[in-house]
ZALUMKOL-666559 format. One record per atom (N, C-alpha, C, O): residue in three letters; x, z, y. Coordinates in steps of 0.05 Angstrom, whole numbers, plus 5000, padded with zeros to 4 digits. Layout:
ALAXZY;...
END
This chain:
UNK501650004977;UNK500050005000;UNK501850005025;UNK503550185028;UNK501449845039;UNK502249825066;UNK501649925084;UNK499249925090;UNK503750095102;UNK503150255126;UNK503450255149;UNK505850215156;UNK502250275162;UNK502550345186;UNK504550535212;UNK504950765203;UNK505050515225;UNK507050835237;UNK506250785268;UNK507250625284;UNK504050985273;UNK503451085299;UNK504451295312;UNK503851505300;UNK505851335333;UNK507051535336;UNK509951585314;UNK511551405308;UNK509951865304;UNK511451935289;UNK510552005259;UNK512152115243;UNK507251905251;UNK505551995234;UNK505151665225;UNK504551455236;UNK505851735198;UNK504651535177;UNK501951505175;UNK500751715171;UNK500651275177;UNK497151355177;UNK497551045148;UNK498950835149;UNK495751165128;UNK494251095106;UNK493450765125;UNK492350775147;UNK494050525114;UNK492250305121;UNK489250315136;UNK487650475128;UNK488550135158;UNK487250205173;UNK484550045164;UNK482350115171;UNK484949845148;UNK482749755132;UNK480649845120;UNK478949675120;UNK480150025112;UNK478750195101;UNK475950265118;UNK473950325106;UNK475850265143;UNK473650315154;UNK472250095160;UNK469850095155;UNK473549895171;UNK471549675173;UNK471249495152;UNK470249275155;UNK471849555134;UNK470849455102;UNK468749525098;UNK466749385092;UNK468849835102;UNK466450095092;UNK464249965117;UNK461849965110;UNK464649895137;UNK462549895157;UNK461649655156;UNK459449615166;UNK463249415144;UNK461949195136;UNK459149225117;UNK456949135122;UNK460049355099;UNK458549465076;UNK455849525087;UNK453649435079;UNK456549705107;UNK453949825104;UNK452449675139;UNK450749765154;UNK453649495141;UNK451749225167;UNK450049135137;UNK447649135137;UNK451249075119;UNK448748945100;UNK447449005080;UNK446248865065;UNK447749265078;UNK445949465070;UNK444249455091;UNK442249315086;UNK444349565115;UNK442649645130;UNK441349375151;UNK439549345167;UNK442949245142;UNK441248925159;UNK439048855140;UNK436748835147;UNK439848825114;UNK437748745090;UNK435848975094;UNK433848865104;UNK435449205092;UNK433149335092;UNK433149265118;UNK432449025118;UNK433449355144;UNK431949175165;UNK430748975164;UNK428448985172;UNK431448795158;UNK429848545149;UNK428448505133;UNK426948305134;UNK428448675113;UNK426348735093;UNK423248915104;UNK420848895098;UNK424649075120;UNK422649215133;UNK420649095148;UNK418249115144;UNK422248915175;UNK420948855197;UNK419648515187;UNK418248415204;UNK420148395166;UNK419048175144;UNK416248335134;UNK414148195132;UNK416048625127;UNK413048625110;UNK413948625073;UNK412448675054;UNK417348535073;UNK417348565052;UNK418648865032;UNK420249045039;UNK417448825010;UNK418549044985;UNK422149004984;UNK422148764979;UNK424849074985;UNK426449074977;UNK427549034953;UNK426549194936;UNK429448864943;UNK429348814915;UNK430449074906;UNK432049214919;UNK429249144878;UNK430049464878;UNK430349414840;UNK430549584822;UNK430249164837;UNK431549134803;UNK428949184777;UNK429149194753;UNK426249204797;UNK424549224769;UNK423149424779;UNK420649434776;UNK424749664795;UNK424449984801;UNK423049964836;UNK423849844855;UNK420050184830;UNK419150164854;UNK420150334876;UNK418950354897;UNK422650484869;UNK423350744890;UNK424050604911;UNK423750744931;UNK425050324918;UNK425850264950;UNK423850224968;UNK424150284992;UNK420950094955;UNK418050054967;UNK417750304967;UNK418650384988;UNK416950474953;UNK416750764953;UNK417950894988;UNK416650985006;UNK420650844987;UNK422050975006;UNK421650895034;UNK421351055052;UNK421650535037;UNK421550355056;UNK417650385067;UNK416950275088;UNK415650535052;UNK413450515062;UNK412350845063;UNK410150925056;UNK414450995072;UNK414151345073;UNK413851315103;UNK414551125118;UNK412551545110;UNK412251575141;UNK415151645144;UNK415451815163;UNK417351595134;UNK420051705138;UNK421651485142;UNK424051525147;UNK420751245142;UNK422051065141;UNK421250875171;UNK420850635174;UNK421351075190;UNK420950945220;UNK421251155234;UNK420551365223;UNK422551155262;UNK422451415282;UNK421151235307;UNK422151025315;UNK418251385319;UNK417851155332;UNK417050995339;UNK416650945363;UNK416050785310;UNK416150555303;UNK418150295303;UNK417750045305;UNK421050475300;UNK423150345302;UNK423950435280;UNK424250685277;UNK424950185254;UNK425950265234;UNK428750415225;UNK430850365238;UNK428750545207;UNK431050745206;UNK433150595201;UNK435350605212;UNK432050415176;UNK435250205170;UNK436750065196;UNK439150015195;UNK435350025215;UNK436849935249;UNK437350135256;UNK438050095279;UNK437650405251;UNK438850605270;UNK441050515250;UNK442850405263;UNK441350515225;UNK443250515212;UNK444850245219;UNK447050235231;UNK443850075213;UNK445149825228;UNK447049865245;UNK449449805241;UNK445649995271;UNK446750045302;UNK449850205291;UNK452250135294;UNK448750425280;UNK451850585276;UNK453150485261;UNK455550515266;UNK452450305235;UNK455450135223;UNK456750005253;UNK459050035261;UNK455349905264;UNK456049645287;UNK456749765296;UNK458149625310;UNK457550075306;UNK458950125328;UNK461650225309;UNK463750105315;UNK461650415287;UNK463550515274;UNK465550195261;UNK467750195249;UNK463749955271;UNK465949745254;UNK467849785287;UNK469949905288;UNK466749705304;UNK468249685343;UNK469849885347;UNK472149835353;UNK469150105345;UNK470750385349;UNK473550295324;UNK476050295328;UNK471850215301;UNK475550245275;UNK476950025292;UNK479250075299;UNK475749785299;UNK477049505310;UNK479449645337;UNK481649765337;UNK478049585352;UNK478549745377;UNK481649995375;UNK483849995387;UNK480550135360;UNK482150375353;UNK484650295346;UNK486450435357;UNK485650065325;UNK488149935325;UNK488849745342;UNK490449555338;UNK487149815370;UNK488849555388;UNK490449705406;UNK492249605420;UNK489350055406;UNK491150245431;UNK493150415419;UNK493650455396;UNK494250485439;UNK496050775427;UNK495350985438;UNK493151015448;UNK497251155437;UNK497351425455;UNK495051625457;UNK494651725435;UNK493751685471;UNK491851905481;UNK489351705472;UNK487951785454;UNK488751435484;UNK486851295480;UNK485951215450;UNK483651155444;UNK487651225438;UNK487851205403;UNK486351505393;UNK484451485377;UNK486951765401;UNK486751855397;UNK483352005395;UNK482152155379;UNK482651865424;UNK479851955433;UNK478651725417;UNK476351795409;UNK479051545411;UNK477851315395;UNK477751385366;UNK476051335349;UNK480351515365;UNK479151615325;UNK477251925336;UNK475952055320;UNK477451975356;UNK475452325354;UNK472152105362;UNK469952225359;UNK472151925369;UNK469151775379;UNK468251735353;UNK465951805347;UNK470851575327;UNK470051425314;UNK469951745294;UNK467851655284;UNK470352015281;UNK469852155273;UNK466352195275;UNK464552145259;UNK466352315308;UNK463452375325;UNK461752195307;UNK459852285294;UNK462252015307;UNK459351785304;UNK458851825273;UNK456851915263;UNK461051745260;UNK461251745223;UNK460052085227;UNK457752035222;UNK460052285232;UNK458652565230;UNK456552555238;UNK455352735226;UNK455252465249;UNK452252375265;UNK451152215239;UNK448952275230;UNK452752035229;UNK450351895213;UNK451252065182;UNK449252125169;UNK453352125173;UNK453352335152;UNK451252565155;UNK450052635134;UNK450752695176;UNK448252955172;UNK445752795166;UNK444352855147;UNK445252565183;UNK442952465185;UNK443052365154;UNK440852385143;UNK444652265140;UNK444552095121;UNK443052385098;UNK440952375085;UNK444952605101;UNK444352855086;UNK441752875090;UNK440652895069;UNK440252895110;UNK437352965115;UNK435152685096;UNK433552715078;UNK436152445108;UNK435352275093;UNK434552305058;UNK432452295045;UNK437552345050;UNK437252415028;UNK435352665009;UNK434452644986;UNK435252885028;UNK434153045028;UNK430953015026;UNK429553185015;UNK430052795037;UNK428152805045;UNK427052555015;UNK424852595004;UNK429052335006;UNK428352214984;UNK427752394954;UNK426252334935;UNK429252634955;UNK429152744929;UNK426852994925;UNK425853054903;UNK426553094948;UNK424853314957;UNK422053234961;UNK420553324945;UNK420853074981;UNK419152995004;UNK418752764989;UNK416452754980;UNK420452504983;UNK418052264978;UNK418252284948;UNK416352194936;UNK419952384935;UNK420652364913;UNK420952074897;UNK419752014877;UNK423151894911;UNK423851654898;UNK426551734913;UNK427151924926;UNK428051484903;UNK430651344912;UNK430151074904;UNK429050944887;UNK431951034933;UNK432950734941;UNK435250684929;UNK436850854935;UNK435950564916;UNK439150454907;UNK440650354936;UNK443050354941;UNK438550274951;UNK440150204979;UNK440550344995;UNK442050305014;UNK439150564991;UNK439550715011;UNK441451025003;UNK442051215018;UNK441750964976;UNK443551134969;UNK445950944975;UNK447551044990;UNK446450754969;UNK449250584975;UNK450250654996;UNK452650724997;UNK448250655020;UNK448450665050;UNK449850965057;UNK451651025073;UNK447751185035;UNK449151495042;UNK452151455030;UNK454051505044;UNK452351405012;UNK456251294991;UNK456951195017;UNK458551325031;UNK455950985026;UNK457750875047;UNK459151065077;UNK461451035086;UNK457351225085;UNK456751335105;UNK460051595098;UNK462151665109;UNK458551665074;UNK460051935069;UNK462651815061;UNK464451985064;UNK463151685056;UNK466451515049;UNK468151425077;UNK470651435079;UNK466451355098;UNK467151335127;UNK467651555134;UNK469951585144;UNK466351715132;UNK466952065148;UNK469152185137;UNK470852295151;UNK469352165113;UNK471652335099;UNK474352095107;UNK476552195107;UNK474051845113;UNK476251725125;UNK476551735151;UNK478651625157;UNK475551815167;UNK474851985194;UNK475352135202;UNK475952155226;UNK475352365178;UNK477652685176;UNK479952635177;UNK481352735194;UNK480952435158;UNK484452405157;UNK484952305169;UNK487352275171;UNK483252145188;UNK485151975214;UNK484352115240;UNK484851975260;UNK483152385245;UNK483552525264;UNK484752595264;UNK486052625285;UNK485452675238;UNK488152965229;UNK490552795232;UNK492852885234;UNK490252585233;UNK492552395232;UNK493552445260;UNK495452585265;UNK491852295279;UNK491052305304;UNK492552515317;UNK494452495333;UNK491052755306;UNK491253055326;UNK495153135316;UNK496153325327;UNK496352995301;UNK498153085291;UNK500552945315;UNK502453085323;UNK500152735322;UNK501952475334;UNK502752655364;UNK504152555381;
END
């Protein structure tokens, strides 16, 4: 694996986040579009994504949840982009933005979840992908603060 050297701190390849945030633009574009279409999500045979996608939980609003989700891949892909174009102090507030945001949608993702296993009682395969996704960003978020706060 190929590294990087910011500062005087080795940081882990920087790839890793906007891979993960790719991921989850089409996770969360497909159920958007699945949503705001009228349609069921392909869910493999299994009705838990209709189930999930037609809960009063699945809008804040009347603005669908999978576009909040959207919005925050789209910003957490800008913030990782962005983040390897500076150095210094500005790098730094850019991995603590790009932490902020991946923690915002990790609680929310937790409540989400919370709310599939408890409250509607289904699961989404997509929308568990989306929580894997979410929570794989954050915990790469920790080590590049700590990276960060170290430099």
């Amino acid at each position: 694996m190929k590294q990087q050297v910011v500062g005087w701190v080795e940081v882990i390849p920087r790839w890793e986040i906007p891979l993960l945030s790719l991921i989850g633009i089409g996770v969360s574009g497909y159920l958007t579009w699945s949503h705001l279409a009228g349609q069921s999500p392909y869910c493999g045979g299994y009705h838990g994504c209709a189930t999930v996608q037609n809960s009063p939980y699945a809008e804040i609003r009347g603005i669908p949840v999978a576009s909040i989700g959207l919005l925050g891949y789209i910003v957490l892909l800008g913030l990782s982009l962005l983040r390897d174009r500076v150095q210094g102090e500005t790098a730094f507030h850019l991995s603590a933005a790009l932490f902020g945001t991946a923690l915002v949608g990790f609680l929310y993702s937790l409540y989400l979840t919370y709310l599939e296993a408890f409250v509607i009682r289904a699961w989404c395969f997509w929308c568990v992908t989306s929580a894997l996704v979410i929570t794989a960003i954050f915990a790469l978020t920790l080590r590049d603060l700590r990276a960060a706060w170290e430099v």
